[in-house]
SEDREN-469104 format. One line per field, with one value per residue (C-alpha): residue in one letter; residue number from 1; x, y, z. Coordinates in nm, 4 decimals, always signed. Layout:
SEDREN-469104
residu: (A_...)
num: (NUM_...)
u: (X_...)
v: (Y_...)
w: (Z_...)
//
This chain:
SEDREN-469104
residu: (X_X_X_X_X_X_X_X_X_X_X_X_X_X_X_X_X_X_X_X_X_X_X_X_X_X_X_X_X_X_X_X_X_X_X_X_X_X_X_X_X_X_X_X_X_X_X_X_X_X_X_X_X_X_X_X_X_X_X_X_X_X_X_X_X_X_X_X_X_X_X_X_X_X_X_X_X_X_X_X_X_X_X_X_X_X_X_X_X_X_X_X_X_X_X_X_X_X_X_X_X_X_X_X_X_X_X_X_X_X_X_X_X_X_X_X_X_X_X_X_X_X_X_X_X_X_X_X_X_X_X_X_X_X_X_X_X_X_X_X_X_X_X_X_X_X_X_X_X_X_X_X_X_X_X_X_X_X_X_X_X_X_X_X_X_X_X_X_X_X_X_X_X_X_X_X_X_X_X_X_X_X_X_X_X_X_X_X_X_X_X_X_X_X_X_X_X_X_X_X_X_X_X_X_X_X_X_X_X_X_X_X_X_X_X_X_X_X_X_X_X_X_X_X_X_X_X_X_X_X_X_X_X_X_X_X_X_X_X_X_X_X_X_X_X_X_X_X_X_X_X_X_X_X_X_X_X_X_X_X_X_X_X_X_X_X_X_X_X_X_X_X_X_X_X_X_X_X_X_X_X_X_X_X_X_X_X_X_X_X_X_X_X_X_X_X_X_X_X_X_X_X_X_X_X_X_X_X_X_X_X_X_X_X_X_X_X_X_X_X_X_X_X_X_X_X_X_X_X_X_X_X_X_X_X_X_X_X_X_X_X_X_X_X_X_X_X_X_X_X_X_X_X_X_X_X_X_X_X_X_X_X_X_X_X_X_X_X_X_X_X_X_X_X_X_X_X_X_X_X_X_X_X_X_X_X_X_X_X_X_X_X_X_X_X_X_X_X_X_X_X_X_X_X_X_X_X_X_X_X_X_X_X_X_X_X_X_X_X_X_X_X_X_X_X_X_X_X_X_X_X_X_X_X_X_X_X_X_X_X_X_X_X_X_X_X_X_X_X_X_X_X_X_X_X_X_X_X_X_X_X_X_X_X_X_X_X_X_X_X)
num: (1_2_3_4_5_6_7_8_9_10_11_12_13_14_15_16_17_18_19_20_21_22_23_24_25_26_27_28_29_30_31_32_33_34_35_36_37_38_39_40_41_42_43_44_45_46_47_48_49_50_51_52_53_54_55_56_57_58_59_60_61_62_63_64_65_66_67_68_69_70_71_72_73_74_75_76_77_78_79_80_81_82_83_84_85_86_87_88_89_90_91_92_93_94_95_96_97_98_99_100_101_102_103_104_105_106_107_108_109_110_111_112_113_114_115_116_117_118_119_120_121_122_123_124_125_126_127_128_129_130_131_132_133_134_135_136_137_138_139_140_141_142_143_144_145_146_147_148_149_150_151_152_153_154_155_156_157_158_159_160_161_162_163_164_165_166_167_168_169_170_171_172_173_174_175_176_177_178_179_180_181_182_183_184_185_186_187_188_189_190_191_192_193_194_195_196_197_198_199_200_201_202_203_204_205_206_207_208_209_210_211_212_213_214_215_216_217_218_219_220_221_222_223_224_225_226_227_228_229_230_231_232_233_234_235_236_237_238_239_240_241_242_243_244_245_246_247_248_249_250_251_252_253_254_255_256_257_258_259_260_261_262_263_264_265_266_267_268_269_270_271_272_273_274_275_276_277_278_279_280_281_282_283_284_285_286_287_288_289_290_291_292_293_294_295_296_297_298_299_300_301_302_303_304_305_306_307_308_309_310_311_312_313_314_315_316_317_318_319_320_321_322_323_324_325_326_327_328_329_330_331_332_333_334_335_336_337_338_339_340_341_342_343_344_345_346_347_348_349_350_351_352_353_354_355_356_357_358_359_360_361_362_363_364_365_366_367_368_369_370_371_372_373_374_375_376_377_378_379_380_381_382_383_384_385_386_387_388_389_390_391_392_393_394_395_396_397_398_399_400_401_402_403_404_405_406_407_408_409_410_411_412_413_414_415_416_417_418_419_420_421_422_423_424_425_426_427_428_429_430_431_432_433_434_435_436_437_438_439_440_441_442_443_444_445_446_447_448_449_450_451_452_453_454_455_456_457_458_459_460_461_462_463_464_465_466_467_468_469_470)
u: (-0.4610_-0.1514_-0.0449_+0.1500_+0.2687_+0.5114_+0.5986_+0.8193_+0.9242_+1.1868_+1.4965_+1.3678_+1.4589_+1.1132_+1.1877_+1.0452_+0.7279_+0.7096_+0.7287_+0.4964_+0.2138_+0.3197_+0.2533_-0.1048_-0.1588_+0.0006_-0.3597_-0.3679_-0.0570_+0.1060_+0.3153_+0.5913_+0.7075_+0.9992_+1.1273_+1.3483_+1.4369_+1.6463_+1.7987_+1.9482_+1.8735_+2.0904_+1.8564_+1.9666_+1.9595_+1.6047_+1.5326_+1.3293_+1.2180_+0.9399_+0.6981_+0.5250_+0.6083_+0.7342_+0.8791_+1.1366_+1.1561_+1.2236_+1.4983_+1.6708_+1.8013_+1.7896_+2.1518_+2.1109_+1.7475_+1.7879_+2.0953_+1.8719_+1.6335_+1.6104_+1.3967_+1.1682_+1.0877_+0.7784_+0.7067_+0.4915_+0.3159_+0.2458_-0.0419_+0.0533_-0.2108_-0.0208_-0.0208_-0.2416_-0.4283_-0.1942_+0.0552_+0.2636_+0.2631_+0.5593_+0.6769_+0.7905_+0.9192_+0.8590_+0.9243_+1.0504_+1.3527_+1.3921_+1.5898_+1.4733_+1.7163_+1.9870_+1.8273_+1.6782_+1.3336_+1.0710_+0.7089_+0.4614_+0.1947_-0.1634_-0.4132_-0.3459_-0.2912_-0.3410_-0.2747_+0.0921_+0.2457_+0.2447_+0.3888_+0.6726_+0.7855_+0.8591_+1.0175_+1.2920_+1.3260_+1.3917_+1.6836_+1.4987_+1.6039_+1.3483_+1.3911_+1.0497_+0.8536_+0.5373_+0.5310_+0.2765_+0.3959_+0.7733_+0.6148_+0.5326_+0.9092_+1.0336_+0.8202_+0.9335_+1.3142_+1.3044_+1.0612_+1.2110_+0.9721_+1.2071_+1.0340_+0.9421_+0.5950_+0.5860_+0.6778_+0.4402_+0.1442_+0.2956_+0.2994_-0.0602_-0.2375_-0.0372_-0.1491_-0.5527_-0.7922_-0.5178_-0.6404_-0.6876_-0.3435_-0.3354_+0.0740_+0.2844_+0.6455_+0.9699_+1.1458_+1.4130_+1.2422_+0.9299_+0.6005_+0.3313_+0.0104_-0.1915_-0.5259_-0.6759_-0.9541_-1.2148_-1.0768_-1.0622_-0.8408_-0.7921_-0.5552_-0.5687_-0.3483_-0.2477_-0.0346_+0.1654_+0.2452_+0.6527_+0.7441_+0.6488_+0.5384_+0.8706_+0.9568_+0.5762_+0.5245_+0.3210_+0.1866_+0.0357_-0.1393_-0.3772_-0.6167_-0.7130_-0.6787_-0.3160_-0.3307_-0.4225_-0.0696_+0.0949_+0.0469_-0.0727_-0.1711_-0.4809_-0.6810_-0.6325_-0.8395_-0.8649_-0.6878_-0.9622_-1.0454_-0.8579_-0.6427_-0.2326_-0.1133_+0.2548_+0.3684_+0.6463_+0.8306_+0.5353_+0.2656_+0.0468_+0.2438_+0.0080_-0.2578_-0.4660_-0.6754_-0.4529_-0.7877_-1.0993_-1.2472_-1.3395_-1.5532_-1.5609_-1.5892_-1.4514_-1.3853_-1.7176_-1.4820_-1.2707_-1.5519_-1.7009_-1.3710_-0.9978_-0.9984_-0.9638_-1.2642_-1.1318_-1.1269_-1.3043_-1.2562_-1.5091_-1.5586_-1.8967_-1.8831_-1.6145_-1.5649_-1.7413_-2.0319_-2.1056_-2.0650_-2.2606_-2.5607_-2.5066_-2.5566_-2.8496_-3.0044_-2.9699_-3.1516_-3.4245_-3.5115_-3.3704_-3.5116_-3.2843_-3.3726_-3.0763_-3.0076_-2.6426_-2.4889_-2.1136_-1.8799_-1.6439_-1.2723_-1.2336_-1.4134_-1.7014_-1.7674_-1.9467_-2.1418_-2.2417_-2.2993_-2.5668_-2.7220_-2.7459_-2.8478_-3.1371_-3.2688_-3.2376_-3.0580_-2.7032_-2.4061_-2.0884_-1.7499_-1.8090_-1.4520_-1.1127_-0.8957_-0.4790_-0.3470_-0.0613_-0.2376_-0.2596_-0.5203_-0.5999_-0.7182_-0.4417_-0.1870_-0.0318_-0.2644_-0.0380_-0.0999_-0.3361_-0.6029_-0.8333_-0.5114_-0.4044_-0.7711_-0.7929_-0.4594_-0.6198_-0.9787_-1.0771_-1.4325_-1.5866_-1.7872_-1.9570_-2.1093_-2.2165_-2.2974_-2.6341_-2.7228_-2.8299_-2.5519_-2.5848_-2.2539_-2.1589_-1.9483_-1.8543_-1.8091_-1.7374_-1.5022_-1.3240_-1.5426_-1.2384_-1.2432_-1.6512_-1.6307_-1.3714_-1.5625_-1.8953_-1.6848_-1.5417_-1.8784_-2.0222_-1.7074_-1.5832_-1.8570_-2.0853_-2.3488_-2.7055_-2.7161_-2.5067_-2.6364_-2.4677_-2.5263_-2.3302_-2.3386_-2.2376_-2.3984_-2.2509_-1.9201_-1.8989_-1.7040_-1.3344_-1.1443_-0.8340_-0.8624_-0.6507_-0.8241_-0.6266_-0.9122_-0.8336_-1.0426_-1.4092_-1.2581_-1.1226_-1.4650_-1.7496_-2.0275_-1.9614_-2.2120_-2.3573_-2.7073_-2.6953_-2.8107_-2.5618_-2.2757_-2.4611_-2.4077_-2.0578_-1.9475_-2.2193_-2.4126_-2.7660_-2.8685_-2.7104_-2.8232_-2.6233_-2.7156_-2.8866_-2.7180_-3.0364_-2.9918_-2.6195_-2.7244_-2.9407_-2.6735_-2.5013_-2.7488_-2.8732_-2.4762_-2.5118_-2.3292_-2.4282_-2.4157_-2.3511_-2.0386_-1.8706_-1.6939_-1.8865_-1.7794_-1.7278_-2.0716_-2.2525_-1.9591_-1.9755_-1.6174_-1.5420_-1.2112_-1.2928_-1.0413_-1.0121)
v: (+0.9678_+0.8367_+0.6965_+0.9063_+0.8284_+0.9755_+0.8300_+0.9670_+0.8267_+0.8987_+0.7580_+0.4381_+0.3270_+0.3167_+0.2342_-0.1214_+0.0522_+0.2727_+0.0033_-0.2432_+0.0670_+0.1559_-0.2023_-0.1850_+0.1157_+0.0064_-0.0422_+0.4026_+0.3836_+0.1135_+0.2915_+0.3551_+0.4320_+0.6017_+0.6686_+0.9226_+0.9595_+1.1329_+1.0571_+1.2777_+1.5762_+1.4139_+1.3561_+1.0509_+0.9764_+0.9265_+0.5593_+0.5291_+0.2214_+0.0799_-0.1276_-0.2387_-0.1546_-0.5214_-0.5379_-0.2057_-0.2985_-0.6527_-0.8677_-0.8093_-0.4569_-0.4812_-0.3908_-0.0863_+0.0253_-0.1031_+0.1651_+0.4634_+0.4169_+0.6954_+0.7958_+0.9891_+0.9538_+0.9782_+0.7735_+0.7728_+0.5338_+0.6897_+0.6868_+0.9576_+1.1754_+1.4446_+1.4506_+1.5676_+1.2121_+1.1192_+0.8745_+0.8533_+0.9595_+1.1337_+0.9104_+1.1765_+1.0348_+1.1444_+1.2271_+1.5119_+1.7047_+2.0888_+2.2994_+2.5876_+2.8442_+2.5692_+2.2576_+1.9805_+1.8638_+1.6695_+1.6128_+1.3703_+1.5217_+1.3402_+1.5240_+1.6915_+2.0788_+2.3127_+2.6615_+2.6624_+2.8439_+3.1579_+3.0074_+2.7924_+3.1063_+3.2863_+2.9650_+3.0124_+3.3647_+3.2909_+3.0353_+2.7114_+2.4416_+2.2090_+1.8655_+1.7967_+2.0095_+1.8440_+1.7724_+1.9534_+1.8299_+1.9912_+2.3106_+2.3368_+2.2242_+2.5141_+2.7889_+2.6737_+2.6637_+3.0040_+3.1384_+3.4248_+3.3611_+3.3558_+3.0387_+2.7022_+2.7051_+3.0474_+2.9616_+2.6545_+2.8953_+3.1142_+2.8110_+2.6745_+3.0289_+3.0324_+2.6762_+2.7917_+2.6804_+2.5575_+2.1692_+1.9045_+1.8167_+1.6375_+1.6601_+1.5056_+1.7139_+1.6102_+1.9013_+1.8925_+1.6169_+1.6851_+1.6100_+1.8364_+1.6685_+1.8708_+1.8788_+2.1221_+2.3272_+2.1166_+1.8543_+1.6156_+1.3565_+1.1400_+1.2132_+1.0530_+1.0060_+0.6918_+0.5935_+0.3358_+0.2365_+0.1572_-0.1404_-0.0721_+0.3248_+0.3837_+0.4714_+0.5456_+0.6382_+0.8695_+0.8165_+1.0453_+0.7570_+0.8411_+0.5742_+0.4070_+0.0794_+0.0524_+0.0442_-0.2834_-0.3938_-0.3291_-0.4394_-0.2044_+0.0956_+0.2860_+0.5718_+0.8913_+1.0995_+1.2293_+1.5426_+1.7701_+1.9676_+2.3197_+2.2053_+2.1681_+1.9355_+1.9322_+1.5724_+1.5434_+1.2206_+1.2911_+1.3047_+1.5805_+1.9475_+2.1839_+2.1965_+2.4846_+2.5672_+2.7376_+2.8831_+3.0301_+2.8805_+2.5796_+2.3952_+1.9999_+1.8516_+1.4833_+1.2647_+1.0277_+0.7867_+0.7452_+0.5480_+0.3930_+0.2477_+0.3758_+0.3496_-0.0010_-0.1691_-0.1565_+0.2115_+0.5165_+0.7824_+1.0678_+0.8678_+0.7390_+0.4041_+0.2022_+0.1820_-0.1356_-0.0296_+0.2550_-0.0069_-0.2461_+0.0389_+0.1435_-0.2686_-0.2659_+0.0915_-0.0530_-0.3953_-0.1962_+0.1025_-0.1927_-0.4921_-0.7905_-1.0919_-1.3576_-1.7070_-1.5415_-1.2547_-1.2412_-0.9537_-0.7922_-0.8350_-0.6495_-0.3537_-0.4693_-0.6976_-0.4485_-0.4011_-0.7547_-0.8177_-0.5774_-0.6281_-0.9678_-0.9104_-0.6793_-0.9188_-1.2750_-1.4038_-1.5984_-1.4430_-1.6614_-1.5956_-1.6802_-1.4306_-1.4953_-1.2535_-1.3001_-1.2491_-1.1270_-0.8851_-0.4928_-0.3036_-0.1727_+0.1538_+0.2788_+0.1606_+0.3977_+0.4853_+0.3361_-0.0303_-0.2175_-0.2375_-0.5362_-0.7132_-0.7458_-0.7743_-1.0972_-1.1817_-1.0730_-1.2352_-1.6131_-1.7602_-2.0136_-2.2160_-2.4681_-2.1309_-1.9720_-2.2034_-2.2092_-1.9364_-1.5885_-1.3849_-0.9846_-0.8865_-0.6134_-0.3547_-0.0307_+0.2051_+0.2262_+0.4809_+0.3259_+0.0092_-0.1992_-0.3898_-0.4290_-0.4921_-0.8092_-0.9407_-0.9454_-1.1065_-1.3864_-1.4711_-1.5488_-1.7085_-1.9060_-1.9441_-1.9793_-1.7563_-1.7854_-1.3749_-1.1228_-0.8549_-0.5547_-0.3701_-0.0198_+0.1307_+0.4830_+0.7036_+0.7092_+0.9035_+1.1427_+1.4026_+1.4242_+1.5140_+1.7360_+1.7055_+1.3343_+1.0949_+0.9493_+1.1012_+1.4410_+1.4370_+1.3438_+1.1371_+0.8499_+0.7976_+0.5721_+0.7585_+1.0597_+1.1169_+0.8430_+0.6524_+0.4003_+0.1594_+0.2493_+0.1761_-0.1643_-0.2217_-0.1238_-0.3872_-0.6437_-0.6797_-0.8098_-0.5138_-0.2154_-0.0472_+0.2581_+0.4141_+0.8014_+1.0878_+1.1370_+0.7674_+0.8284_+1.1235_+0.8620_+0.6625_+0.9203_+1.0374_+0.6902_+0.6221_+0.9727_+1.1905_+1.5053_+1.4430_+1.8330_+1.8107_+1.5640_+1.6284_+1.4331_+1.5859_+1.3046_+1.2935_+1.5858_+1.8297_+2.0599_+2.0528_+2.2277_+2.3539_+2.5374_+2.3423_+2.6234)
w: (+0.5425_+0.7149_+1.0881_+1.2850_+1.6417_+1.9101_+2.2198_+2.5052_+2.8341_+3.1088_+3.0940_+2.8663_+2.5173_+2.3563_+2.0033_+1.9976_+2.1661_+1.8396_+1.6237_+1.7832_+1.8130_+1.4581_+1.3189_+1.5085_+1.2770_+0.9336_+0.7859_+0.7630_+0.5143_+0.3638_+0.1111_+0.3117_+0.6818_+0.8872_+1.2488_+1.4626_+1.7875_+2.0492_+2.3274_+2.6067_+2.3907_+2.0930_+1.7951_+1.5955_+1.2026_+1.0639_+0.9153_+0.6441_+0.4133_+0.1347_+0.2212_+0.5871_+0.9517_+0.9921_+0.6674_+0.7183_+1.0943_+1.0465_+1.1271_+0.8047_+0.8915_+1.2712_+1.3328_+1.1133_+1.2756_+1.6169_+1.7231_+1.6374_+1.9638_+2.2361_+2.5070_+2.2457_+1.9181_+1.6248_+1.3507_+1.0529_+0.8267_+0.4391_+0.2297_-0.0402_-0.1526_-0.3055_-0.7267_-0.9922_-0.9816_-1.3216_-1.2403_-0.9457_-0.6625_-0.5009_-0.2251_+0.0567_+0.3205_+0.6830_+0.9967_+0.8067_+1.0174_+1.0991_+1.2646_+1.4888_+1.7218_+1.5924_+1.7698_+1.5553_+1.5665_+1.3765_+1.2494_+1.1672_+0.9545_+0.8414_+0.6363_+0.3184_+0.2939_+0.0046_-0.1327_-0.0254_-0.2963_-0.1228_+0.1801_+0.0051_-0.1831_+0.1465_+0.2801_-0.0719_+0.0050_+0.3704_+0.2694_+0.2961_+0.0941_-0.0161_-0.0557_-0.2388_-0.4726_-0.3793_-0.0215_+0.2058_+0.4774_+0.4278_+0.3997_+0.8048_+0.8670_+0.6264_+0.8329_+1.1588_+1.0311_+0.8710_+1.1620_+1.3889_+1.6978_+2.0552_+2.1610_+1.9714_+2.1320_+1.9616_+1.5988_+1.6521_+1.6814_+1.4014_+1.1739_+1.2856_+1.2212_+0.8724_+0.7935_+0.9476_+0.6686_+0.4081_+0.4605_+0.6962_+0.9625_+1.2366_+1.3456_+1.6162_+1.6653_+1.8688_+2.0106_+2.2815_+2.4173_+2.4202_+2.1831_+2.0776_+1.9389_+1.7137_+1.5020_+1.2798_+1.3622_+1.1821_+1.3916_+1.0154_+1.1131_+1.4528_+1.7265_+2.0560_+2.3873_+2.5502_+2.8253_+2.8934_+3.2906_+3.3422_+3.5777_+3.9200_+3.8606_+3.6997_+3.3049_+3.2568_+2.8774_+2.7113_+2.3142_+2.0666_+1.7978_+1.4957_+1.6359_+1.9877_+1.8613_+1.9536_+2.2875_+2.3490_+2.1493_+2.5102_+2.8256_+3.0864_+2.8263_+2.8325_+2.5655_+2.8115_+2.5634_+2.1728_+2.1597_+2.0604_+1.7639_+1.6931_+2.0689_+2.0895_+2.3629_+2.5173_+2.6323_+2.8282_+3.0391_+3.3306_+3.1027_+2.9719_+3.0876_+2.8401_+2.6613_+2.4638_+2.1723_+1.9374_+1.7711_+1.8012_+1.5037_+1.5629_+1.3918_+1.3746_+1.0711_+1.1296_+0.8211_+0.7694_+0.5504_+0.8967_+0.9788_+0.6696_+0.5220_+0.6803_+1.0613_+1.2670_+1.3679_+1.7132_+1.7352_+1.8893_+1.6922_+1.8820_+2.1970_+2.1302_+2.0069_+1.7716_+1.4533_+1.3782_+1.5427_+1.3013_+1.0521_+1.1603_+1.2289_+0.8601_+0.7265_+0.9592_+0.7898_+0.4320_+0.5125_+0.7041_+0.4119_+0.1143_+0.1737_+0.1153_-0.0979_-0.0885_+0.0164_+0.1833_+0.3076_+0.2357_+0.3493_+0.1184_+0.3367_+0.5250_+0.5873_+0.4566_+0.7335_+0.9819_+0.7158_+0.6140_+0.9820_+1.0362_+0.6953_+0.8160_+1.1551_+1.0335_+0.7677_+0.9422_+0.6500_+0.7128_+0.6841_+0.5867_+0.4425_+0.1045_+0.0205_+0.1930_+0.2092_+0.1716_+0.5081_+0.3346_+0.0765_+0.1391_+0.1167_-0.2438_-0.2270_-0.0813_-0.3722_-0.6089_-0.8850_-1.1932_-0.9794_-1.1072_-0.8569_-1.0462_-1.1072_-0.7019_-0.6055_-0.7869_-0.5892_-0.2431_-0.2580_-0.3080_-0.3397_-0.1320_-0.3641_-0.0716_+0.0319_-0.2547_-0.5314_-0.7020_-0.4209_-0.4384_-0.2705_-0.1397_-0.0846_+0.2331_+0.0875_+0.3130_+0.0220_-0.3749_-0.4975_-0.8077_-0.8756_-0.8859_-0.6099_-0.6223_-0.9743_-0.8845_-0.5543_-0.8234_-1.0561_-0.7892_-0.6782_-1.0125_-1.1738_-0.8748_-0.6172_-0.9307_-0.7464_-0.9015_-0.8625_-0.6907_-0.5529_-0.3567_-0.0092_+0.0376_+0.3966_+0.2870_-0.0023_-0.3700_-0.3892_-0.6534_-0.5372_-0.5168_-0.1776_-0.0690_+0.2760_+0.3095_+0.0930_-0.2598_-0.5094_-0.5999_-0.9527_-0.9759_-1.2881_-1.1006_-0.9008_-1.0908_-0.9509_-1.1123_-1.3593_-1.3402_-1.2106_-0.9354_-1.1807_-1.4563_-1.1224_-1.0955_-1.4637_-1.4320_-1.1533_-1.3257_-1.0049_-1.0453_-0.7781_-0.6026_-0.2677_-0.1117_+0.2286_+0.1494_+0.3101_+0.5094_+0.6281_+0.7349_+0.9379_+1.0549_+1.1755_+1.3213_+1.5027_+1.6715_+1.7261_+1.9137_+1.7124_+1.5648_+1.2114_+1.1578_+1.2831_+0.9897_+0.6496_+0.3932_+0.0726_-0.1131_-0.0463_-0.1189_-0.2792_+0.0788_+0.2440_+0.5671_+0.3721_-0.0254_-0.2122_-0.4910)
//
């Protein structure tokens, strides 16, 4: 899971555009981020740095970053997911360049692809050089740099049909000035159009982003549409000039976890409703089939607030922000897997003792993949907002399964559900009780959100992924 973005416009630096819609998206990937763009058919150096959108765009390094602008150009937020699930993880840095009939392009890639050995071999073979021995994502620019096709739209397809069932992508490429937005034929990860009106009808732009929350970061921008499932859309200075489905098997099988825990509350992922809607239908679920007893409601920060919300709004019990979060802190899950999760959860979260003393607390939680960060909110409650009892709401089901299709948990090993009972989890984050949503009741949700749950990955779920990963 990652934030990519293009943008192109006519005749119109749009480089601080990039950045301010990047920033909007930062929460998708946090590791790392990059930019490159072109101007007058003249691609420029890529820029690359550690950390935050406004900390490698910031005012530090503006003289260096600031001359690389152009009338197009894609960026890209990381979240690495690549790795055996031991250590680090290798920190490859995109947009990622190519070169194809002797003009340079670029890509954005989200997801997570597998089974490329075959593929990267005939890349070597073919004379491509790689730069990482890891990176998915630098496998798509080797086939379109060794490809033979006449036409880029042509080695596009050839890459897409080789890359058909290998994983979850959604990509956004820059070539000669133009952008093609992309997404796989499960349709796994977001992709959506927006457009941005120029000063009196002139130097309109046009924006491929990972999520619709970024539009409102700009003045006069608007969501066009989600680029669809299995479809490839051309974006030019005038808007949209193509678009097709580069497949015939389609089959959508959107992330679940999108909406549980990664996306922006702001967003619309499928078009139906936002993001914080589905989570505050899944709080309301778990207080309707799990009856609450507490004194409080108090939301996990952040994205455990829908949550809490409808928990609370089902039950009639007050909900108050008995955890602060650091403006300043990141979010956990997505930190390398050497980090120390506990040890920067206890630097993110505070307790608010006024509201939770001598009360019994039921915390809103959106999910629970490594216990960490439950484990530390439990722990907050009872040592610092000396809670009487602290119980815990969870509006998605138990995950016990890992994924390959985007998300950071490639073994079941890393996930505290595996193997075990929901009351041997509570026992592991000390919780007095522990309620997850069923799968049945998060078809439920789906459904009454008006969504057909059918058409969703939940393999962390249930061990059924729209992709084998063997």
């Amino acid at each position: 899971m990652c934030a990519i973005l293009g943008i192109v416009s006519h005749g119109r630096n749009v480089m601080d555009d990039a950045i301010t819609l990047s920033a909007a998206q930062n929460h998708r990937g946090e590791q790392a981020c990059g930019c490159i763009f072109a101007d007058a058919g003249q691609v420029k150096e890529p820029f690359y740095g550690l950390g935050k959108v406004p900390e490698v765009f910031g005012e530090r390094d503006r003289v260096e970053w600031s001359k690389l602008g152009g009338s197009v150009g894609i960026t890209h937020c990381l979240y690495s997911t690549v790795g055996s699930g031991d250590g680090e993880q290798p920190m490859t840095r995109q947009p990622i360049k190519f070169v194809f009939n002797k003009k340079v392009g670029a890509l954005s890639h989200n997801g997570n692809l597998i089974r490329l050995n075959e593929l990267r071999e005939k890349a070597r073979e073919a004379g491509y050089g790689f730069k990482s021995p890891d990176s998915d994502s630098e496998v798509i620019a080797a086939i379109l740099s060794t490809s033979k096709c006449e036409t880029f739209l042509e080695a596009l397809l050839e890459v897409l049909k080789k890359i058909e069932g290998k994983g979850s992508f959604s990509l956004v490429i820059m070539y000669e000035g133009k952008l093609y937005g992309i997404r796989d034929q499960n349709g796994n990860r977001p992709l959506c159009i927006i457009k941005k009106n120029g000063k009196n009808g002139d130097n309109d732009s046009y924006i491929f982003a990972s999520e619709t929350c970024v539009f409102t970061t700009l003045e006069a921008t608007r969501v066009i549409r989600l680029v669809e499932p299995g479809e490839l859309v051309v974006l030019g200075s005038n808007g949209i000039e193509r678009s097709m489905q580069w497949t015939k098997n389609v089959k959508p099988a959107f992330c679940v976890n999108e909406f549980v825990y990664f996306a922006h509350p702001a967003s619309r992922l499928c078009g139906n409703c936002s993001v914080y809607q589905f989570r505050l239908c899944a709080g309301r679920m778990l207080a309707k089939n799990h009856p609450v007893e507490a004194d409080v409601i108090v939301a996990v920060p952040d994205s455990g607030r829908g949550v809490a919300d409808g928990i609370a709004q089902q039950s009639g019990i007050v909900n108050l922000q008995g955890l602060i979060k650091n403006s300043n802190a990141g979010r956990t899950f997505m930190m390398q897997r050497h980090i120390d999760r506990a040890a920067r959860q206890r630097m993110k979260l505070q307790a608010v003792s006024d509201i939770m003393a001598g009360k019994n607390v039921r915390l809103g939680e959106d999910s629970i993949f490594r216990s960490s960060v439950s484990k530390m909110a439990v722990k907050l409650c009872r040592e610092h907002g000396r809670a009487r009892s602290v119980g815990v709401g969870v509006g998605s089901p138990p995950v016990r399964w890992g994924c390959h299709l985007g998300i950071d948990v490639p073994t079941q090993k890393e996930l505290v559900a595996t193997g075990r009972t929901i009351d041997e989890i509570r026992q592991e984050i000390n919780a007095d009780s522990l309620e997850y949503l069923t799968i049945e009741e998060l078809r439920e949700v789906l459904n009454e959100l008006g969504f057909n749950p059918d058409h969703f990955c939940m393999g962390c779920y249930t061990g059924e992924y729209p992709v084998s990963p063997l």
